[in-house]
Each structure stands twice: as C-alpha cells, then as structure tokens.
C-alpha positions as CSV (number, residue, x, y, z in Angstrom):
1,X,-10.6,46.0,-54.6
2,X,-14.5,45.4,-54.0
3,X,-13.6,41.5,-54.8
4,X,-11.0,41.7,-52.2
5,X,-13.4,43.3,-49.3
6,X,-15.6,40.7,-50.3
7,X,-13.2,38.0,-49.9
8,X,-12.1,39.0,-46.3
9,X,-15.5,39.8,-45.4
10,X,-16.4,36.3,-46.3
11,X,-13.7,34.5,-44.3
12,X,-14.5,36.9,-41.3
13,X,-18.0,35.5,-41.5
14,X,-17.3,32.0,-41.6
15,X,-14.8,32.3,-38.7
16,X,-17.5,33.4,-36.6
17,X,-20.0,30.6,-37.7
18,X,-17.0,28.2,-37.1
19,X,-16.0,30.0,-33.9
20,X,-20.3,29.7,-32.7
21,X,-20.7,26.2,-34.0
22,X,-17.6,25.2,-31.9
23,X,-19.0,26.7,-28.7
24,X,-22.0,24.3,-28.8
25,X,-20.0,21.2,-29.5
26,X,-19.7,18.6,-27.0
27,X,-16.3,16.8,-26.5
28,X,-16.7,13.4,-24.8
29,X,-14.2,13.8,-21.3
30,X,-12.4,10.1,-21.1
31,X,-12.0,8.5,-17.4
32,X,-13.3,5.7,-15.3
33,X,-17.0,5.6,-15.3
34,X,-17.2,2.5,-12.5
35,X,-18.5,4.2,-9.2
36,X,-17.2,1.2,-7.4
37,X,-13.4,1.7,-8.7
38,X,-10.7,2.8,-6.8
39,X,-10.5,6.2,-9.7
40,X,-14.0,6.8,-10.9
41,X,-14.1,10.0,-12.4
42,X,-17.4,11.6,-11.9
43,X,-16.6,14.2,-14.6
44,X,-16.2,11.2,-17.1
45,X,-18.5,11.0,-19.8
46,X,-16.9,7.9,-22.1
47,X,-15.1,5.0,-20.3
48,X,-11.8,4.6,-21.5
49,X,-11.2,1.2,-19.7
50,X,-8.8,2.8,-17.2
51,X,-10.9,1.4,-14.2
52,X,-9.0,-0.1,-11.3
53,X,-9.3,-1.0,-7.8
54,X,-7.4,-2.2,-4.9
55,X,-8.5,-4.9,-1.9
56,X,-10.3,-3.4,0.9
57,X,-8.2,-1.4,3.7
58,X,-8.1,-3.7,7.2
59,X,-7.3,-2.1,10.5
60,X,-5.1,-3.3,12.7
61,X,-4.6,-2.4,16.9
62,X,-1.2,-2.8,17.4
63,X,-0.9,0.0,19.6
64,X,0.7,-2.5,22.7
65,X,4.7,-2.4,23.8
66,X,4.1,-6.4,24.8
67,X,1.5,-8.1,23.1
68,X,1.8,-9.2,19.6
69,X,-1.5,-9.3,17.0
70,X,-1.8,-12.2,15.3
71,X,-3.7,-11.9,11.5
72,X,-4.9,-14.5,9.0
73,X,-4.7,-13.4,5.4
74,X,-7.7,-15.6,4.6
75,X,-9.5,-14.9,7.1
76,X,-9.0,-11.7,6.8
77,X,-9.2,-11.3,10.7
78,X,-7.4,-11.2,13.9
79,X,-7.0,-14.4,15.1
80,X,-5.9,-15.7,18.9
81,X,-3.1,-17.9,18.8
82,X,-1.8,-19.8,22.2
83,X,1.6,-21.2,20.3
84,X,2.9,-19.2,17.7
85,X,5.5,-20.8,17.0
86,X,4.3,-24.0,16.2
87,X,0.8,-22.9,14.7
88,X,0.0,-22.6,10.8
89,X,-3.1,-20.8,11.5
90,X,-1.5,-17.0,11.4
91,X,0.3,-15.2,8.2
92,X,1.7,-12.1,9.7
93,X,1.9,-10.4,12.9
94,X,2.2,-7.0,14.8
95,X,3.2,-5.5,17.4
96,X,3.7,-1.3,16.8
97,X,5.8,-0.6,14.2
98,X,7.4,-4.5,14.0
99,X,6.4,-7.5,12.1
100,X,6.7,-10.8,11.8
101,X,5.8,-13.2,9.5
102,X,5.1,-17.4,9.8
103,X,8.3,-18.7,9.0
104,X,12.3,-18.8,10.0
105,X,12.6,-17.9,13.5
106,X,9.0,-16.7,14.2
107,X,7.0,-19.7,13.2
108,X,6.9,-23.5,11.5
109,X,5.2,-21.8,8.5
110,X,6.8,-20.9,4.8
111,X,6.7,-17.5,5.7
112,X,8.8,-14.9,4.1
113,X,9.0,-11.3,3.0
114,X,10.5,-9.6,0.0
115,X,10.8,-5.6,-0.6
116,X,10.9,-3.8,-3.7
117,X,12.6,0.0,-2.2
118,X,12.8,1.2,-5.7
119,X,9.6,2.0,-6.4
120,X,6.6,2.9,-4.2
121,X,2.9,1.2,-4.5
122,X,0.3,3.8,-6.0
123,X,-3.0,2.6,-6.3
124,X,-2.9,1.9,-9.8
125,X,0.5,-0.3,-9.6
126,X,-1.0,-1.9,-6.5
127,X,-4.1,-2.7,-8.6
128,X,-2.4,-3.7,-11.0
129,X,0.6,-5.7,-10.4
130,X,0.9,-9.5,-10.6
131,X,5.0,-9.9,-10.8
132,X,6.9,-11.2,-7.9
133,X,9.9,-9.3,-8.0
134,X,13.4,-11.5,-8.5
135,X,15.0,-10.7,-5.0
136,X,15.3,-13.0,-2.0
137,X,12.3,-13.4,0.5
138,X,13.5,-13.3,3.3
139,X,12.5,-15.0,6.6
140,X,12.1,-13.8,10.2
141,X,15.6,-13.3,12.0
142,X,17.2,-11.5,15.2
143,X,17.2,-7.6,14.8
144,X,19.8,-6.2,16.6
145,X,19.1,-3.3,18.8
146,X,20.5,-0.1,18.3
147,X,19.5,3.5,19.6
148,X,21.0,5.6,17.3
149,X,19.5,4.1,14.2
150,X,16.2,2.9,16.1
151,X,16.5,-0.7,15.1
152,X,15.1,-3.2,17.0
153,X,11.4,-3.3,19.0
154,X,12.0,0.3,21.9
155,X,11.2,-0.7,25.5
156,X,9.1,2.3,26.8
157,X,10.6,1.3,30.3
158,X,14.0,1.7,29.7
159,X,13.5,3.7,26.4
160,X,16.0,1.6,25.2
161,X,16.1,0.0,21.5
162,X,16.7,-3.8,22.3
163,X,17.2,-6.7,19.9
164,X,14.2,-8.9,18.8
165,X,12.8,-11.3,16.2
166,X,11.2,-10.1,13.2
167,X,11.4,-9.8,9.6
168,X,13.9,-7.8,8.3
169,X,12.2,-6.7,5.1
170,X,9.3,-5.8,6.0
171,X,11.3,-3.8,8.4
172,X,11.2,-1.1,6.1
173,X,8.0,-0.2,5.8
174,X,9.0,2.9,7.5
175,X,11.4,4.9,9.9
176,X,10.9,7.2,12.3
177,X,13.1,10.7,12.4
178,X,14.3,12.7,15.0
179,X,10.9,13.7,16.5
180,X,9.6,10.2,16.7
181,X,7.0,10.6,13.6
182,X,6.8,7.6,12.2
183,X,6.7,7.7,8.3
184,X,5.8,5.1,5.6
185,X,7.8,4.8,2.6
186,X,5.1,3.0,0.3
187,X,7.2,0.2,-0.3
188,X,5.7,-2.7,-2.7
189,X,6.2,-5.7,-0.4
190,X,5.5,-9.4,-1.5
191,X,4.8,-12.2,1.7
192,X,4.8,-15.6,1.5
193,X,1.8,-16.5,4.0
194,X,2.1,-19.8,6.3
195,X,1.5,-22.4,3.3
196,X,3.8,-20.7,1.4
197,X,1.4,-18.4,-1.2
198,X,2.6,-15.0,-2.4
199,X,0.8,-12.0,-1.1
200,X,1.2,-8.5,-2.9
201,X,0.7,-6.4,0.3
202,X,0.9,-2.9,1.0
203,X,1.5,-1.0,4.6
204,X,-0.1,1.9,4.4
205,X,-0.4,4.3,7.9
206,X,1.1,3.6,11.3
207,X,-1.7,6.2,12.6
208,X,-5.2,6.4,13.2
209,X,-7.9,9.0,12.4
210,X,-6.8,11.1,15.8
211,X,-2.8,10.8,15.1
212,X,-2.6,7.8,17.6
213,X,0.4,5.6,17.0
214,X,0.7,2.0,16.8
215,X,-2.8,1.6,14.4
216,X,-2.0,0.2,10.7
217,X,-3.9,0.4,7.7
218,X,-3.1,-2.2,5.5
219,X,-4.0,-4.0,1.9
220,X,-3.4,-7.0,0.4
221,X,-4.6,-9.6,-2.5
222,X,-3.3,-13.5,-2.3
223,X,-1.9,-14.1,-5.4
224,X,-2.5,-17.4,-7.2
C-alpha cells in the first residue's frame, strides 16, 4: 500500500515538473517575417517562406460621363492621346465603370481581355499566379444598351443606358444593384496590352476614400 502512495505521489510530482517546465517553453510562431510583403506577420518568429506580394495599387480618375482616361501599362501612367484609335501608345482605358482595351473596335493595338468568374483574385493568388487561363480573349465590341440590366455606358442627361464600345469581359468587373452601389466581383482578369503582352490585372474599387464614384484602384504585373 505505502509502495502504491509512493508510486502516485511520484507521478503527481513529475506531472507538475512537466506541467512547469512546459510553461517556460518557447514554441517558434511560423509566418512571413518580410516587412515589405503583402502578409508580414509581425507576430512571426520563424519564416516559413510563405512571403508574398502583389504590384503596387494605381489610382485612376475616371469619375467623367464624357471623357475617357487613357493608361499605359508601362508607363504606369495616364497618358494624353489625340487619336485613339490609331495610337499604340495606350493599353486600357476608362471612363466610370466602362473599359476599353487597345484592340478590335477601340484601337489598332492586339488588345484583348479574358475573365476567369470562377474564382476571385486574393492577394496571395494574385501574387502568385502565372497561368493564362484557356478561354477566349476577347476584343473590344458594341455593348448594347439596356435599362433594366444596366448594360451599356448611362447618359446622366437622359438617364438612359445607351449602347457603346467596350470590352465585354472586362465588363464584369462589377454590377451595380438596385440602389446604384456599384460592387466588384474580384474577378481574375488577364489583358493583352497594345503589342500584344499578357497582363494579370486585378480591378479592385470603383470608390474613393470619401465613397465618391467613378475612382478605381487597380493592380497589375506584365507577364513575360
């Protein structure tokens, strides 16, 4: 009987060393440990390779009912273009919620757009990603107007939905619903700019820091 008391005693004893030794131990907490990636985890203390990061996020005014913005991927600017139509030195253009891009009815360039609605760009897929997805890019083309699905470019005069040019891919970047909120869907788009490179490029906000309309936050990488 003493043996047995003993015994438990014993094991009681080293459950408590165990339980007091554990305490103390330090655990190493796995995550990205680069302050300049996209997920840095400050809490991190071993670097498990899961750093990533994306382009940088460009702004873009395109807040105008008339006036289309004109952007240059490699520039990485706005540029001013006097003939659209027959200049090579624009990728992509805005003007509110529509977009064109430098090729089919739009422009002389190889310009083309194809979306990927089955999955939405994170961060870490944007980051990530180098496949071109096997669907048709497809160029700029006549949208027909429509007021009851909001297709088309809206005339604030007439507050009408009227047909215009633009490309019909990246015209689902988003939809508005029936209080005129514009939403993004996060779609993983892939443009061909005017020489006819891929471009993984990702919409990201119709709206800017005050809720004004018409503003776009965007990302992209040219791809080789």
């Amino acid at each position: 009987m003493i043996n047995k008391f003993y015994s438990f005693m014993a094991l009681i004893f080293s459950l408590i060393i165990f339980q007091s030794c554990d305490d103390g131990w330090d655990f190493d907490t796995p995550g990205c440990m680069d302050e300049n990636a996209t997920n840095y985890d400050s809490n991190a203390t071993f670097d498990n390779g899961s750093c990533y990061s994306i382009s940088d996020i460009f702004n873009i005014n395109s807040s105008s009912y008339d006036d289309w913005v004109y952007y240059s991927f490699e520039l990485e600017d706005v540029v001013d273009i006097v003939n659209p139509q027959n200049s090579l030195d624009w990728d992509i253009a805005f003007r509110r919620n529509h977009i064109r891009t430098n090729g089919g009815l739009s422009g002389i360039g190889s310009g083309c757009a194809i979306v990927d609605d089955s999955q939405p760009w994170t961060h870490e897929s944007f980051s990530l990603s180098e496949q071109i997805p096997d669907y048709e890019c497809e160029v700029d083309e006549v949208i027909e107007g429509n007021i009851f699905t909001y297709e088309g470019c809206y005339n604030p005069d007439t507050h009408l939905f009227e047909s215009c040019i633009k490309n019909p891919a990246l015209d689902n970047w988003g939809s508005f619903n029936d209080s005129y909120q514009f939403n993004v869907d996060n779609y993983q788009f892939f443009v061909k700019n005017a020489n006819g490179t891929y471009v993984k490029f990702w919409l990201m906000s119709y709206y800017d820091v005050n809720g004004e309309s018409g503003y776009i936050s965007m990302t992209y990488q040219i791809l080789d």
